[in-house]
C-alpha positions as CSV (number, residue, x, y, z in Angstrom):
1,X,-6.5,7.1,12.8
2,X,-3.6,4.9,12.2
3,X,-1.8,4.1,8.8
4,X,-0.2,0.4,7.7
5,X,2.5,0.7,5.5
6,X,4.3,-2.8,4.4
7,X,7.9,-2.0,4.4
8,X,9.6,-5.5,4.5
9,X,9.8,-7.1,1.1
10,X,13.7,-7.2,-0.7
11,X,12.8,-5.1,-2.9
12,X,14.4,-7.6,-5.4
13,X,12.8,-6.0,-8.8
14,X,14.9,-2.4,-7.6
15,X,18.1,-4.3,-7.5
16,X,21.0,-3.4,-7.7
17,X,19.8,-0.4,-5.9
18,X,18.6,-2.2,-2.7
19,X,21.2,-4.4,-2.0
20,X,22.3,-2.1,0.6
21,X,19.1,0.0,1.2
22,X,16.1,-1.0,2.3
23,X,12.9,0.0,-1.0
24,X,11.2,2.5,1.0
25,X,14.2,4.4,1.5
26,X,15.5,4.9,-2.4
27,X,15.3,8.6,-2.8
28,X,13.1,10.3,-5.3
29,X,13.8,14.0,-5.5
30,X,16.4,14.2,-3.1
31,X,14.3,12.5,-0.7
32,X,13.0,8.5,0.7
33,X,10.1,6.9,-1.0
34,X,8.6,6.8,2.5
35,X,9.1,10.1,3.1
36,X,6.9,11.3,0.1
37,X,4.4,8.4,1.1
38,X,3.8,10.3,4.8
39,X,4.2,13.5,3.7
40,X,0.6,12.9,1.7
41,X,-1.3,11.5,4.4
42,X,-3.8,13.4,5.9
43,X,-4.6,14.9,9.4
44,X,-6.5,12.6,10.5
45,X,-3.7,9.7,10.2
46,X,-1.3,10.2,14.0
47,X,0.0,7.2,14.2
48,X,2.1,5.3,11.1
49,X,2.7,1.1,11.8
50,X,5.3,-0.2,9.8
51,X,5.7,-3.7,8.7
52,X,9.3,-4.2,8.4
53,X,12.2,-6.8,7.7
54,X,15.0,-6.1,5.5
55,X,17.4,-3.9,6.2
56,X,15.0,-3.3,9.4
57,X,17.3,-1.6,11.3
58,X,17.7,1.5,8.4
59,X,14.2,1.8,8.4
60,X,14.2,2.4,11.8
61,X,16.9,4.6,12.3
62,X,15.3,6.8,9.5
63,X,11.7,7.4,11.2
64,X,12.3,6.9,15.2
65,X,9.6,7.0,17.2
66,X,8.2,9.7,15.7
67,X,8.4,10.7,11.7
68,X,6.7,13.9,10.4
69,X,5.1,14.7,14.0
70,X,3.3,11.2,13.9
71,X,4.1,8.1,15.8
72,X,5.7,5.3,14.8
73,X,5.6,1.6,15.9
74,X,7.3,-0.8,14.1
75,X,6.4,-5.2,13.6
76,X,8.6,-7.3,12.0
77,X,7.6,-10.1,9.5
78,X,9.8,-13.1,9.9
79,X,8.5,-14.7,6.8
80,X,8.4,-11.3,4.2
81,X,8.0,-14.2,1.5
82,X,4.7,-14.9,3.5
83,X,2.7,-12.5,1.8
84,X,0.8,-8.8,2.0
85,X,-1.8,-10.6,4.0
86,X,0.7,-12.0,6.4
87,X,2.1,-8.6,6.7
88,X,-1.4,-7.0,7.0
89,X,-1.7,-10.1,10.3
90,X,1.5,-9.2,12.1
91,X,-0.3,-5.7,13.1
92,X,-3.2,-7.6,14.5
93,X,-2.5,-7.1,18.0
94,X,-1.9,-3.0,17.4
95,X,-5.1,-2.0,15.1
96,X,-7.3,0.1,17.4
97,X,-10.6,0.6,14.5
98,X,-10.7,1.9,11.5
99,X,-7.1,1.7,9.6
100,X,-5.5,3.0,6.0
101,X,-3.5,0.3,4.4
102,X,-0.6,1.3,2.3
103,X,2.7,-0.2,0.3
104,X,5.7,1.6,0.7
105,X,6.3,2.0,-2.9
106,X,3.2,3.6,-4.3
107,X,3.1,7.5,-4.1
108,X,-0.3,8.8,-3.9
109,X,-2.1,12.3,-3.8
110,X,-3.0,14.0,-0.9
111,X,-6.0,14.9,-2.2
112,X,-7.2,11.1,-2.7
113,X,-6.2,10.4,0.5
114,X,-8.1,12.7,2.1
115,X,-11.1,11.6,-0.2
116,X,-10.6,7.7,0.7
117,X,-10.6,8.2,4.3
118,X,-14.2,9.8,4.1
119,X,-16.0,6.5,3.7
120,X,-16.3,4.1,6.5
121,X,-14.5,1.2,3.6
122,X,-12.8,1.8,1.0
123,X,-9.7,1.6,-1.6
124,X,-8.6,3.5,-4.3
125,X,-7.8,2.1,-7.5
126,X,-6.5,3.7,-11.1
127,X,-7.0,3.4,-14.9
128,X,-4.4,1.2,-16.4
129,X,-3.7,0.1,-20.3
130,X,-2.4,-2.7,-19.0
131,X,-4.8,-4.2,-16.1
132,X,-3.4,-7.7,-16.7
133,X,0.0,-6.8,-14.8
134,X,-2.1,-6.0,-11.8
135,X,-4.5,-7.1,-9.3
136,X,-7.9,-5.8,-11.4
137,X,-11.1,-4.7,-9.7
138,X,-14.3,-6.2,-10.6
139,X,-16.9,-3.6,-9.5
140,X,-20.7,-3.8,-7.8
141,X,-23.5,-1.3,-9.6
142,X,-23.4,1.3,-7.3
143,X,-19.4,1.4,-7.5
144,X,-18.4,-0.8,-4.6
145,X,-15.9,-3.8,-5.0
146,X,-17.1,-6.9,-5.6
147,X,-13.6,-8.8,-6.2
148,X,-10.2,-8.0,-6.5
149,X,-8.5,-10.5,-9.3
150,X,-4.7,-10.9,-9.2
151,X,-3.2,-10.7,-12.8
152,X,-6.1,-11.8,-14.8
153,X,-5.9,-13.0,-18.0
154,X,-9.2,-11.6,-18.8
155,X,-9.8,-8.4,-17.1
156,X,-12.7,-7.3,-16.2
157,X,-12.2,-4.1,-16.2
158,X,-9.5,-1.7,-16.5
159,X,-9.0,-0.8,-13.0
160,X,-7.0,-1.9,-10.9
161,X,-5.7,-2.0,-7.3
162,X,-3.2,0.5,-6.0
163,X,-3.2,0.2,-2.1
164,X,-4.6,3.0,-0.2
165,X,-7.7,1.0,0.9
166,X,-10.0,1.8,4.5
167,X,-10.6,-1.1,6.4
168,X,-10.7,-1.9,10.0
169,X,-10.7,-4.6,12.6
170,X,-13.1,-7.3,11.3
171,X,-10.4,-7.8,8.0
172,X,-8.9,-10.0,10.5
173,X,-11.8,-12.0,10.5
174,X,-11.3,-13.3,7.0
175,X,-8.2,-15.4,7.0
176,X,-8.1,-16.8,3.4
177,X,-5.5,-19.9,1.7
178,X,-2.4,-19.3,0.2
179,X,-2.3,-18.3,-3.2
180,X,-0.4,-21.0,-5.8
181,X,2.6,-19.0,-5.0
182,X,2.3,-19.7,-1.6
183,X,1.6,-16.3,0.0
184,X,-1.8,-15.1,1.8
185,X,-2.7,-12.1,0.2
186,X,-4.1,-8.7,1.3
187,X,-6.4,-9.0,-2.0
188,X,-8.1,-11.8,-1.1
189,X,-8.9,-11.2,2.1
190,X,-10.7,-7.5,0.6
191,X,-11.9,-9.6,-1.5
192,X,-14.1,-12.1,1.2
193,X,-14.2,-9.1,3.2
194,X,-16.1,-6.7,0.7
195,X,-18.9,-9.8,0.4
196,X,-20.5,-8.8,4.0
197,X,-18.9,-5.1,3.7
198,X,-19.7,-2.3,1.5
199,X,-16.8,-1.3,0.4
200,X,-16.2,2.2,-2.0
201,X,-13.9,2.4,-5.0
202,X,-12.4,5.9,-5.5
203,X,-10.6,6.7,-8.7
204,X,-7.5,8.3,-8.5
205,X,-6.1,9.8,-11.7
206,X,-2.5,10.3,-10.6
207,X,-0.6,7.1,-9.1
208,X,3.3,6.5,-8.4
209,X,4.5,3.2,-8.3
210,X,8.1,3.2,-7.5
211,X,9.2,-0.6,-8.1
212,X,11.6,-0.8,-11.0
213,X,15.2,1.6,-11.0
214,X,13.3,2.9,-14.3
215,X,10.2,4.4,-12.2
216,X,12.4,6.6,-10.3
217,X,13.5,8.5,-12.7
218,X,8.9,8.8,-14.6
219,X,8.6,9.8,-10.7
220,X,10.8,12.7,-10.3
221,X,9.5,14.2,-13.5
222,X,6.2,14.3,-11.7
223,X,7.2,15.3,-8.1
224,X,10.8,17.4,-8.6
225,X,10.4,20.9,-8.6
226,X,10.5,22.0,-11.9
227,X,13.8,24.7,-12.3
228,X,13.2,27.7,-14.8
């Protein structure tokens, strides 16, 4: 099974920390974001595809051809201001079935991702206080997405969308408008995608976004090894 991870934004809200390195290598622990993200993913995942763009070349130096005994193959995003789904479309020509799609600065559980590769379509999402900040899930009865809602002023509910989602080829088929911002967004094509898909919502209790300089240092207290 292969793995997405989108690796080429600027990383502008970790600044000054990423004028000279690339977001998903910031170290957490002693070690690169990235490294913690692939550390977590399961078994089943043998190949990693990494959208890239700034700072490219550090990226790839860092991972080779082969990272964590998994291979790596890299696509560049000339236009990282395009969008996650314009990312998610520069892999097009790589995706063999059945994919995980990740960002490179959200840490999550082994144990979720094991559970989120289980169905054929799927995503994990989280429990937030603050949904409005995120891209909020709006969910079927039988706990499937129905829509995925980008900063809502009225939530409608309090979950929201952390990356980590199962999909495969056919997301390709849904090529959705730029948003008022101008970017195509991954969300929106779930979003047209879950409508003709049944696509599962699994809750994941612990998340770790690492997007500000002041989340580095609420993420080491959860993954450093604690010293007596």
């Amino acid at each position: 099974m292969q793995c997405v991870i989108l690796a080429a934004g600027r990383g502008t809200r970790m600044q000054p920390l990423t004028n000279d390195t690339p977001k998903p290598l910031i170290k957490v622990c002693g070690k690169p974001i990235l490294e913690h993200i692939v550390k977590a993913l399961p078994k089943e995942i043998d190949e990693i595809i990494l959208v890239v763009s700034y700072l490219k070349e550090q990226i790839q130096a860092f991972c080779g051809e082969e990272f964590l005994d998994r291979k790596v193959k890299y696509v560049v995003q000339d236009n990282p201001a395009g969008g996650t789904g314009d990312a998610l479309f520069t892999t097009k020509s790589l995706i063999r079935g059945r994919f995980l799609f990740m960002y490179a600065d959200d840490i999550h559980g082994s144990e979720a991702l094991k559970e989120v590769i289980k169905y054929p379509y799927a995503m994990l999402s989280h429990r937030s206080s603050e949904p409005e900040k995120f891209g909020v899930l709006e969910l079927n009865d039988d706990n499937t997405l129905k829509a995925i809602y980008e900063k809502p002023k009225n939530p409608p509910s309090d979950l929201i969308n952390i990356g980590g989602m199962v999909l495969d080829t056919d997301i390709f088929n849904y090529q959705v408008k730029p948003s008022v911002g101008g970017e195509v967004l991954v969300t929106d094509m779930v979003t047209t995608f879950a409508k003709d898909h049944s696509v599962k919502v699994v809750e994941q209790s612990v998340w770790i976004p690492v997007g500000k300089p002041e989340d580095i240092a609420v993420a080491e207290t959860i993954l450093c090894p604690r010293k007596n």
